[in-house]
VORODO-817457 format. One record per residue (C-alpha): residue number from 1; x, y, z. Coordinates in steps of 0.1 Angstrom, whole numbers, plus 2048, in hexadecimal, padded with zeros to 3 digits. Layout:
R    nr     X     Y     Z
R   NUM     X     Y     Z
...
//
This chain:
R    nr     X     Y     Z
R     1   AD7   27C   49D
R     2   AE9   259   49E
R     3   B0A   261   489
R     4   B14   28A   492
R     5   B35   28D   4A5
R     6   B3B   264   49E
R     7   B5F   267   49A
R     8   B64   278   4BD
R     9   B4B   25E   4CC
R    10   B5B   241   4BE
R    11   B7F   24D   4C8
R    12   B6F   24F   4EF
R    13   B64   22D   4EB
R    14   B84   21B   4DC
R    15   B99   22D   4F5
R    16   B8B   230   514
R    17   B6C   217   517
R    18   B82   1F7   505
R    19   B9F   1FC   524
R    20   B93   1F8   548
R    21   BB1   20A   558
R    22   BA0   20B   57A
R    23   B8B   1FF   597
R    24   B67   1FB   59A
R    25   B5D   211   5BB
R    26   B3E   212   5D1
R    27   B33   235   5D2
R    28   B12   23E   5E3
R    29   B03   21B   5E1
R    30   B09   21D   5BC
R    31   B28   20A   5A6
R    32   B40   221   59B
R    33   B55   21E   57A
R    34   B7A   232   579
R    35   B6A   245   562
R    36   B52   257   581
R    37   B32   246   56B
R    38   B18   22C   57E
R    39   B1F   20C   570
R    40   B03   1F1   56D
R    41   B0C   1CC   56F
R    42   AFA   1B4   558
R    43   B0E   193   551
R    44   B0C   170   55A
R    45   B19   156   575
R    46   B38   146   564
R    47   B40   126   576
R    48   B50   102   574
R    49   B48   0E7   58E
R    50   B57   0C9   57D
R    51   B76   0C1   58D
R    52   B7C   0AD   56E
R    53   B84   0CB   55A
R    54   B98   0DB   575
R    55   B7B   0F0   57D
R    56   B82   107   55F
R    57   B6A   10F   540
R    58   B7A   0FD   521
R    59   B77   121   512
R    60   B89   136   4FC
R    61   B92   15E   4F7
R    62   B72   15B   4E2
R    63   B56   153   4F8
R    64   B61   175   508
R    65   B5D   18B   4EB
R    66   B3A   177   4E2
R    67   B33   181   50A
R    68   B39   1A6   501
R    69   B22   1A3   4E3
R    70   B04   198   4F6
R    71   B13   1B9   50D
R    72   B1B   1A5   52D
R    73   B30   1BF   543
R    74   B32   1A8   55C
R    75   B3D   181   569
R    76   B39   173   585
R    77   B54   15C   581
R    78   B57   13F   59B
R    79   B75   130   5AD
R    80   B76   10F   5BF
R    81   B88   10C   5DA
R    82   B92   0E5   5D4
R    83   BA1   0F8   5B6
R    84   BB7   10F   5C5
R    85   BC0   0FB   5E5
R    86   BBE   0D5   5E2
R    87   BD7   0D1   600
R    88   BD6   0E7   61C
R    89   BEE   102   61A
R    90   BF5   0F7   5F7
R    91   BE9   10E   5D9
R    92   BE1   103   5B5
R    93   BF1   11E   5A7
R    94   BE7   10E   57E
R    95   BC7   111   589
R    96   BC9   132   595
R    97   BDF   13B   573
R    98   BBC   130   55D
R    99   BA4   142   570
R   100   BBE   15E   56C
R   101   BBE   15C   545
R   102   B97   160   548
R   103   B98   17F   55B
R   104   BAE   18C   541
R   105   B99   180   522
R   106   B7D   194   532
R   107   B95   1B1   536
R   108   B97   1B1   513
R   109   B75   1B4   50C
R   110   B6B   1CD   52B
R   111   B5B   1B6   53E
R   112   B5E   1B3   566
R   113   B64   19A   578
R   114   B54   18F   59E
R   115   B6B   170   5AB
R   116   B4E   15C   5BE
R   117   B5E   13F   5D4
R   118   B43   126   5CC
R   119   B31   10B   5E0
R   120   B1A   0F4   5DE
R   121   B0F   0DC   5F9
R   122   B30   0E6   607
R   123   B49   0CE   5F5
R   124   B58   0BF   5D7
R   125   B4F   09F   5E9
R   126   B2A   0A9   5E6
R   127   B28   0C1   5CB
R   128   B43   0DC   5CA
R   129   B53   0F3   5DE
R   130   B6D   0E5   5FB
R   131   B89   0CD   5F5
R   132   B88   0A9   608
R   133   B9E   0B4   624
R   134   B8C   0D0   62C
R   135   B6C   0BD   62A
R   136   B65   0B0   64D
R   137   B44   0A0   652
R   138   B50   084   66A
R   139   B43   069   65A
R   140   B20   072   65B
R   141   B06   06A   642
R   142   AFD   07B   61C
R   143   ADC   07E   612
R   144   ACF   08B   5F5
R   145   AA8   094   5EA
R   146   A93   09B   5C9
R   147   AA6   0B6   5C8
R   148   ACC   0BD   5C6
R   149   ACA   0D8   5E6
R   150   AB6   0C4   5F5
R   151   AD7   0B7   601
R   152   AD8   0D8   615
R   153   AC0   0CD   62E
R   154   AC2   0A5   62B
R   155   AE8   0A3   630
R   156   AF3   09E   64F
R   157   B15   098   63E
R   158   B15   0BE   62F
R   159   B03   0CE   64D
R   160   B20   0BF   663
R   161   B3B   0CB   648
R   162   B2F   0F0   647
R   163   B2A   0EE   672
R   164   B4F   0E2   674
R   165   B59   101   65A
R   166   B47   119   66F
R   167   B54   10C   68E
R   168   B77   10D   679
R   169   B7F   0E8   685
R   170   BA2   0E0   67C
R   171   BAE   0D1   65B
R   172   BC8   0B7   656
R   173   BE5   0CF   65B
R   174   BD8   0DD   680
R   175   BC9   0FF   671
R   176   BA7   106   66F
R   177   B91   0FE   652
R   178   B88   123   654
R   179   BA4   130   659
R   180   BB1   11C   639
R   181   B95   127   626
R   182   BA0   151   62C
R   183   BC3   14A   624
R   184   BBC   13F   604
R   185   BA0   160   5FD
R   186   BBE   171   607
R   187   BD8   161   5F0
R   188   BBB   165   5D2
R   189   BB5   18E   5DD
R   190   BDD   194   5DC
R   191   BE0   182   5B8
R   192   BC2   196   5A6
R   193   BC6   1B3   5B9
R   194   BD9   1C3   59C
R   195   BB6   1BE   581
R   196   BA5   1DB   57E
R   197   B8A   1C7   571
R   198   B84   1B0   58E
R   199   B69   1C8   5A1
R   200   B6E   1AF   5C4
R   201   B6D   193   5D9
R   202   B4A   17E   5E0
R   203   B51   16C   5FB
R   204   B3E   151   5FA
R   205   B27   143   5E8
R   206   B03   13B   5FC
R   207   B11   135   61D
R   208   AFC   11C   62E
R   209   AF3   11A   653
R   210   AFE   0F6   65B
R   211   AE9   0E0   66F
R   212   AD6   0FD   67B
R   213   AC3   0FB   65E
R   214   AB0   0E0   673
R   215   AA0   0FC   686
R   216   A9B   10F   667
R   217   A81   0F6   655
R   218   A69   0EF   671
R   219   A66   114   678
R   220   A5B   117   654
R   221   A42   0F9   650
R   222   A35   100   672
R   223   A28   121   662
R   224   A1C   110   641
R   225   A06   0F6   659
R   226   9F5   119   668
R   227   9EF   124   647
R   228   9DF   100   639
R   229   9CC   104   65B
R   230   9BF   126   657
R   231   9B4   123   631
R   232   9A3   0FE   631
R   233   997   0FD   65A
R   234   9AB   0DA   65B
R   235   9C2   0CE   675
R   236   9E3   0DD   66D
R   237   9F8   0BC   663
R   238   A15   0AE   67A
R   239   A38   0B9   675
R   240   A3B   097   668
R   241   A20   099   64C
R   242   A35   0BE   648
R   243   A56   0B2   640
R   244   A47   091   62C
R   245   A35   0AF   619
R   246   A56   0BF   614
R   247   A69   0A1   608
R   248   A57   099   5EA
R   249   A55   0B1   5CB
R   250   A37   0AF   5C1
R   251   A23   0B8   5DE
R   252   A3D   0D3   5EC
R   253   A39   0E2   5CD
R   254   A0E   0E3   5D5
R   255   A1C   0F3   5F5
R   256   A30   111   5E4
R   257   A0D   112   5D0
R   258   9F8   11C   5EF
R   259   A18   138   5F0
R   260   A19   149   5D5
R   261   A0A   16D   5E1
R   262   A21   17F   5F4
R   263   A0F   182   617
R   264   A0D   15E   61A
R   265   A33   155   60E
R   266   A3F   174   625
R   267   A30   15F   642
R   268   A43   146   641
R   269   A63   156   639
R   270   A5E   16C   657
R   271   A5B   14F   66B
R   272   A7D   144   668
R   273   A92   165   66B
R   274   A9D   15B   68F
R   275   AB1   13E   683
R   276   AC0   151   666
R   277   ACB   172   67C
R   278   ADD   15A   694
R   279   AF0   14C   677
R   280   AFB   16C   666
R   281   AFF   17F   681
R   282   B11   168   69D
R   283   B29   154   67F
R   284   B21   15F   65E
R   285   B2D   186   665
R   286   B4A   181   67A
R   287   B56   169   65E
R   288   B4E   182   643
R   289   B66   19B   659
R   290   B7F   184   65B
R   291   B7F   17D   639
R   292   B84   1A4   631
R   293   B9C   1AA   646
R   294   BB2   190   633
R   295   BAB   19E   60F
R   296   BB3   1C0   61B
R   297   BD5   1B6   623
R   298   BDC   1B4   602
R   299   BC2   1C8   5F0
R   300   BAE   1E8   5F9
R   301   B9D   1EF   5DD
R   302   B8A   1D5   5CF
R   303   B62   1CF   5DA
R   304   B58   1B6   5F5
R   305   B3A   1A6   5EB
R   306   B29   199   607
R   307   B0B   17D   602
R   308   AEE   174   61B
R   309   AEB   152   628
R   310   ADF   137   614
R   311   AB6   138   622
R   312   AB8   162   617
R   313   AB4   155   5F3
R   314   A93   14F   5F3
R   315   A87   16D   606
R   316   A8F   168   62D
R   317   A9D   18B   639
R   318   AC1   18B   63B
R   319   AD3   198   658
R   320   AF4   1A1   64B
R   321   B04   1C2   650
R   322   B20   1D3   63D
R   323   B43   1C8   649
R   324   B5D   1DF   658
R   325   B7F   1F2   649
R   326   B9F   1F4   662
R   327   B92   213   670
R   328   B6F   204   67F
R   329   B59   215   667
R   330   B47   203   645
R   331   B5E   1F9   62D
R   332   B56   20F   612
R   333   B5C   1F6   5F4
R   334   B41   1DC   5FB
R   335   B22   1D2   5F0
R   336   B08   1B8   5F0
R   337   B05   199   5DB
R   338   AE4   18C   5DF
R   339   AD2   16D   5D2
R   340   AB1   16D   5C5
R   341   A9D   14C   5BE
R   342   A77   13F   5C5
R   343   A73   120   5D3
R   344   A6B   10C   5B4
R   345   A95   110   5A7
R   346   A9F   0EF   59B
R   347   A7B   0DB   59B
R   348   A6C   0D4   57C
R   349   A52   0ED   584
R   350   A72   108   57F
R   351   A5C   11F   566
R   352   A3E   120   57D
R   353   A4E   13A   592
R   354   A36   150   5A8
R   355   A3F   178   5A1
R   356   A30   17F   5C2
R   357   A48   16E   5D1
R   358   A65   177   5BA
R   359   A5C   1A1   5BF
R   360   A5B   198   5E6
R   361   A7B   188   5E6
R   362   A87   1A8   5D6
R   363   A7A   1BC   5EB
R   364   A8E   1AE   60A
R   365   AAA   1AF   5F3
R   366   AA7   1D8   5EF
R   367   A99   1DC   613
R   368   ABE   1D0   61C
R   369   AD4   1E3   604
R   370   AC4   201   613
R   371   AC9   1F7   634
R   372   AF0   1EC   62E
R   373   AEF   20B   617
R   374   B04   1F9   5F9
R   375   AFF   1ED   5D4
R   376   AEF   1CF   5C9
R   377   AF8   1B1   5B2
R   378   ADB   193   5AF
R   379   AFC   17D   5AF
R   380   AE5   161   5A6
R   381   AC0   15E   594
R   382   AB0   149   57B
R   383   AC2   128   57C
R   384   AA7   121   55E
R   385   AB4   101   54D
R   386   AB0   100   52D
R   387   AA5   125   529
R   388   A86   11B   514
R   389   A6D   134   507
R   390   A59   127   527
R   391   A72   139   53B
R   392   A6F   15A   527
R   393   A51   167   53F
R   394   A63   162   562
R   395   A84   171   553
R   396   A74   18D   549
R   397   A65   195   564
R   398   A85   192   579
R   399   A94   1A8   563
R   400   A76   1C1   569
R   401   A81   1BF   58E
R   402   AA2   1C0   58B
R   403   A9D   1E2   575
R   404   A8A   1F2   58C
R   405   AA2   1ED   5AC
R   406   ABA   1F8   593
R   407   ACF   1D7   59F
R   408   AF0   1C9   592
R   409   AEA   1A3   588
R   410   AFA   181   575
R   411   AE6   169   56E
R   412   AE9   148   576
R   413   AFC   13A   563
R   414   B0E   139   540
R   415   B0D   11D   52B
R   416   B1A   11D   508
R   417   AFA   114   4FC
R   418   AE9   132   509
R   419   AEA   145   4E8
R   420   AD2   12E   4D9
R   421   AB7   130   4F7
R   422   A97   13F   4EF
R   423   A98   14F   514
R   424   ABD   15E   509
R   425   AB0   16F   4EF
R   426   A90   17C   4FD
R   427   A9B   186   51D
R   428   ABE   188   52A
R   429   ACC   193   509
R   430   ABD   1B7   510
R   431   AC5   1E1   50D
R   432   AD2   1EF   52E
R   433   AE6   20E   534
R   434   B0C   200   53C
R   435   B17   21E   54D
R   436   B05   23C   552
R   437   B16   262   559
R   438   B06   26B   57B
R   439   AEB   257   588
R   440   AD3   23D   57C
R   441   AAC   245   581
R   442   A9A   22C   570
R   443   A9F   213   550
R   444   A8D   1F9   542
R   445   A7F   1E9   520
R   446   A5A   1E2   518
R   447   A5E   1BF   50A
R   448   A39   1C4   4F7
R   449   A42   1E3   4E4
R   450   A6A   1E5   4E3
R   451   A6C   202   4F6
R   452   A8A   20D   508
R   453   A8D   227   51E
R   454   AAA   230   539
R   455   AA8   252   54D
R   456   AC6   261   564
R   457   AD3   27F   570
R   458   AF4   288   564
R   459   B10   298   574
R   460   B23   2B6   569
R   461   B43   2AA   572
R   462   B45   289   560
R   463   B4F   28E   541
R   464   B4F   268   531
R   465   B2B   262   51E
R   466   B10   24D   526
R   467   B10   228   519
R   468   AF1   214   50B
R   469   AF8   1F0   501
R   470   ADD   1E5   4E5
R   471   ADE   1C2   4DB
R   472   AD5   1C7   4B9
R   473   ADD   1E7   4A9
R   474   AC8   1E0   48C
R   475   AA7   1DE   49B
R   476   AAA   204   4A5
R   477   A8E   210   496
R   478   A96   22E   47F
R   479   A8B   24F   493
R   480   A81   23F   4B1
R   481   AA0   251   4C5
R   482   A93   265   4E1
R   483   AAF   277   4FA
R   484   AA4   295   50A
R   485   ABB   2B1   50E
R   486   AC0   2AB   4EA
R   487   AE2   2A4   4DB
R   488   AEB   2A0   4BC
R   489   B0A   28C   4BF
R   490   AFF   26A   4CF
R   491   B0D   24C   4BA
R   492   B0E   228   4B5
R   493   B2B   216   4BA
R   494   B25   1F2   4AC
R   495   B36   1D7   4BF
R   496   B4F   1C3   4AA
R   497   B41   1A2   497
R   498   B1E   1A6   4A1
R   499   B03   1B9   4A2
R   500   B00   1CA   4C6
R   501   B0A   1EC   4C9
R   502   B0F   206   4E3
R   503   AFC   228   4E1
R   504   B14   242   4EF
R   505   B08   260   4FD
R   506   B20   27A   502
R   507   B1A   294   522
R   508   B0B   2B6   524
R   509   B25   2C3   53D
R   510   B03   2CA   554
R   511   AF2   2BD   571
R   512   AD5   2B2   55E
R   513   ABC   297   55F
R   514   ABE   280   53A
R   515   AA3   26A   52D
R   516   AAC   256   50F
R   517   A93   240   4FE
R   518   A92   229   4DD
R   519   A7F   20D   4D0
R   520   A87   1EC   4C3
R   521   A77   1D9   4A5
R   522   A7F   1C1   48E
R   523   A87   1C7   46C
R   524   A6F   1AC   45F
R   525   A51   1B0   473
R   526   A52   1D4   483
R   527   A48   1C2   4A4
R   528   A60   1C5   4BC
R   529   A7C   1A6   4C0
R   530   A70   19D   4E4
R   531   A49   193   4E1
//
């Protein structure tokens, strides 16, 4: 069954699949290769924050082809905008020239490309993100807590700084900060406009609401303090003792103990919508427009990828809607780049996650691609440092979720250590169909017994096969193939100097629903590679 009609397979492959030779379109709330097949996304987040190396990954043309082997399709690759514009009006064009050379590397090697204008706490003066001179804070204080993001909600210095870019205060040079900011989106859209692999624009990474944060927080604890006074008949504690609470690590994370069943953590999450919707919808939409009508002055084609705020990553219902083409009705290439993360991210309590929590954060997360009616990709999860085999549990069951929803996703982030992580290789280094001919139904992997199974129903008028990436072809175990209709001319097609492979499917030429199935073992053992 594996090796009839290999040489036509193989020819498919090495001509057509190897050379991305168009644009990745939404179709129907679904990613659409040239090729008319449903692509999934499964990569990682590929970013530098060190403005001592130029913000640029001391990689070479080989770290791509390793990416390939591990079958990441897709990067979310990250640009800085101290990078590209470290005096106002002024663009770095060497910088722009490396990250340039990377999208091309991944060209080589199929993979896509997302260009994510990343922040964090606004500024290079803080973390990353804004030059100096569009950096104004007026003076006022930094603060940092236990815990880098912390910053976030301590800092009156980067509250004031992201207030004064919403408010699109005036740099140096008399323009607005803003206004600076979608020149430059626009000067980035007309260069890669010509990559067929570049599948779009994210906008911005976690966009944060400023000092209105400070009416975000109390809203929050407020809501813990009535469920402390409902469970242990206590007077609720003070909105002093709340935000003392908060400060310290170790008893906030007690307080996200209390939370971990859904009912309870949706609560307090609905508590602060009010804040949030102002935000997105009064400054963080009409900025997203803005932002789009720029890039499509100089490119139509590629997606928009449009984020929630900042306080949507850990489950608050998000409020933005899609943005509009010239003609007043939805731009039809856009989708929606969520963030997923619990509440214990970054604290040393990072593998403790609560799956309640996680599943209701995903939930919001599909509640609003249906309502925007668009394609997902977790832009961000994980963030497990280290990726030890303690870790292995909590990515799986992301994974699981992600699955399900049938979501796009990278993972944050690539390291070039990753390979040697127990969580790597038990987890994110997985089977998933790469592109599908019709539409996906359901895939997933049973990490106890190795088996895989993916169901769609194809479409009669794509004629391009069906793509399974396996991570190690060798630990398909011998008669396990299941793919009903039957064919007899599925093959493998082993990618170069390792041991992944693709499983190519070709089409019936029907409208027909497809359910292929396999199992993984090891050769040693017979149990299957992820217990």
């Amino acid at each position: 069954m594996w090796l009839g009609c290999r040489q036509q397979v193989q020819n498919h492959v090495n001509n057509k699949k190897e050379v991305i030779t168009g644009n990745i379109k939404v179709t129907d709330s679904q990613f659409i290769d040239p090729y008319g097949r449903e692509i999934i996304f499964s990569g990682l987040n590929y970013v530098c924050k060190d403005p001592a190396l130029n913000y640029i990954l001391p990689d070479s043309l080989e770290v791509f082809r390793q990416l390939k082997s591990w079958g990441i399709n897709c990067l979310r690759m990250g640009l800085i905008w101290d990078g590209i514009e470290p005096e106002p009006g002024k663009y770095n064009e060497p910088y722009l020239d490396a990250i340039e050379k990377k999208v091309k590397w991944a060209a080589e090697n199929h993979i896509y490309v997302m260009l994510d204008m990343h922040q964090d706490l606004f500024s290079c003066k803080f973390s990353d993100g804004a030059p100096l001179w569009a950096t104004l804070d007026e003076g006022q204080p930094h603060q940092t807590g236990p815990i880098w993001s912390d910053a976030y909600l301590m800092s009156l210095a980067v509250q004031k700084s992201f207030d004064n870019f919403w408010a699109n205060k005036s740099a140096p040079d008399g323009i607005g900060i803003q206004d600076h900011y979608i020149s430059m989106w626009k000067h980035v859209a007309r260069r890669f406009s010509k990559y067929a692999n570049v599948v779009g624009y994210d906008i911005m990474n976690e966009p944060f609401i400023g000092s209105g944060a400070n009416a975000v927080m109390p809203l929050i604890l407020a809501e813990y303090a009535k469920i402390f006074a409902d469970e242990t008949g206590q007077t609720p504690p003070s909105m002093d003792e709340l935000n003392m609470i908060w400060a310290d690590e170790k008893s906030r994370l007690e307080v996200l103990k209390k939370l971990s069943k859904a009912q309870k953590y949706a609560q307090i999450t609905n508590a602060a919508v009010g804040p949030n919707q102002q935000f997105e919808t009064t400054v963080l939409q009409p900025f997203y427009q803005r932002a789009t009508d720029a890039i499509r002055m100089v490119d139509q084609d590629h997606i928009i990828f449009l984020e929630h705020g900042y306080f949507s990553n850990p489950g608050i219902r998000t409020s933005i809607e899609p943005v509009k083409g010239r003609n007043g009705y939805n731009d039809p290439q856009q989708a929606y780049a969520a963030h997923a993360y619990d509440l214990i991210v970054d604290t040393k309590d990072g593998d403790r996650q609560s799956n309640d929590r996680v599943e209701f954060i995903f939930n919001r997360i599909g509640e609003t691609a249906k309502r925007m009616n668009v394609p997902v990709v977790i832009g961000e999860w994980g963030a497990f440092y280290g990726l030890g085999e303690n870790y292995v549990p909590s990515a799986r069951f992301i994974l699981g979720l992600i699955e399900r929803y049938r979501f796009g996703n990278t993972y944050w982030a690539f390291r070039g250590t990753i390979a040697d992580a127990p969580c790597f290789r038990k987890a994110l280094l997985r089977a998933y169909p790469q592109s599908v001919s019709g539409k996906l139904n359901s895939y997933g992997l049973n990490y106890e017994t190795g088996e895989f199974t993916c169901s769609w129903k194809e479409n009669k008028n794509i004629t391009a096969p069906t793509v399974i990436f396996v991570p190690d072809r060798t630990f398909l175990e011998e008669g396990s193939l299941r793919l009903v209709p039957a064919t007899h001319n599925i093959a493998i097609q082993p990618i170069a100097d390792s041991k992944a492979a693709y499983l190519v499917v070709p089409v019936t030429g029907k409208n027909v629903g497809r359910t292929l199935s396999f199992r993984l073992v090891t050769n040693q053992t017979g149990r299957s590679d992820y217990n």
